[in-house]
C-alpha positions in Angstrom: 25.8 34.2 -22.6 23.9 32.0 -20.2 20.1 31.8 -21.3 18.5 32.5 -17.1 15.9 30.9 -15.8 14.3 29.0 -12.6 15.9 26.5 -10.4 14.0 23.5 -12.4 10.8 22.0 -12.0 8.6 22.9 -8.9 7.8 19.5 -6.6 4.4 18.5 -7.0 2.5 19.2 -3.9 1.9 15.6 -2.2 -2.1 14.6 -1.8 -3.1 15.3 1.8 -3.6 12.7 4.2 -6.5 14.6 6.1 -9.7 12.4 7.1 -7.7 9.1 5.4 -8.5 6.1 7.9 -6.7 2.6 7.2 -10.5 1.6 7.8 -11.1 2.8 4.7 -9.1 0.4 2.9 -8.3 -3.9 3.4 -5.3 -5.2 2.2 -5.2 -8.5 1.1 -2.6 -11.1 0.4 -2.9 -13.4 -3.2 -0.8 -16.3 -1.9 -1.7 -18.1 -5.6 -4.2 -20.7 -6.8 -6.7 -17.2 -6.5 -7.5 -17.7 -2.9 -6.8 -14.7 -0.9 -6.4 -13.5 2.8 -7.6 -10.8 4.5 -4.8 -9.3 6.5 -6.4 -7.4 10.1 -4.8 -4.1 11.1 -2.7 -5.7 13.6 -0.4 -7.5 11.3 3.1 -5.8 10.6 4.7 -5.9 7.5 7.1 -8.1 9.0 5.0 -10.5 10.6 3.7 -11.2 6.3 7.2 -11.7 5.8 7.3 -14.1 8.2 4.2 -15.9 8.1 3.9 -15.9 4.1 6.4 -14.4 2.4 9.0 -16.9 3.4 6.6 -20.0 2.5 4.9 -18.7 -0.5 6.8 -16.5 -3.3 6.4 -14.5 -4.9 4.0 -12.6 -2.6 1.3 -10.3 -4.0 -0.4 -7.9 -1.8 -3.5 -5.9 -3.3 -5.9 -3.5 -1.7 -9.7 -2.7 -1.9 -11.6 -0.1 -0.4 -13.3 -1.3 2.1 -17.2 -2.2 1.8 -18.4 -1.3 5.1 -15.5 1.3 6.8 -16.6 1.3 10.6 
């Protein structure tokens, strides 16, 4: 017979979000050469597609935290 069991492995729980600001992090963009640009909150993802993305690739985007969250 049929060894019985669970229904496979439980989902992990996801971290929670609570009291995260996007103030607490800046993104930047590392366009090469080691120079990089600060991207402002405003900026969509595809506005850096447009603006860098299509001039410089391939396009790295790190983060940081940031050194003085307001």
């Amino acid at each position: 017979g049929g060894a019985g069991g669970g229904d496979g492995p439980e989902e992990p729980a996801l971290p929670s979000l609570e009291g995260v600001s996007e103030k607490q992090y800046t993104i930047y963009i590392a366009p090469g050469g080691g120079a990089f640009t600060t991207l402002n909150g405003s900026l969509t993802l595809e506005l850096v597609n447009e603006k860098f993305w299509k001039v410089s690739r391939p396009l790295e985007l790190c983060y940081a935290p940031t050194k003085d969250p307001k």
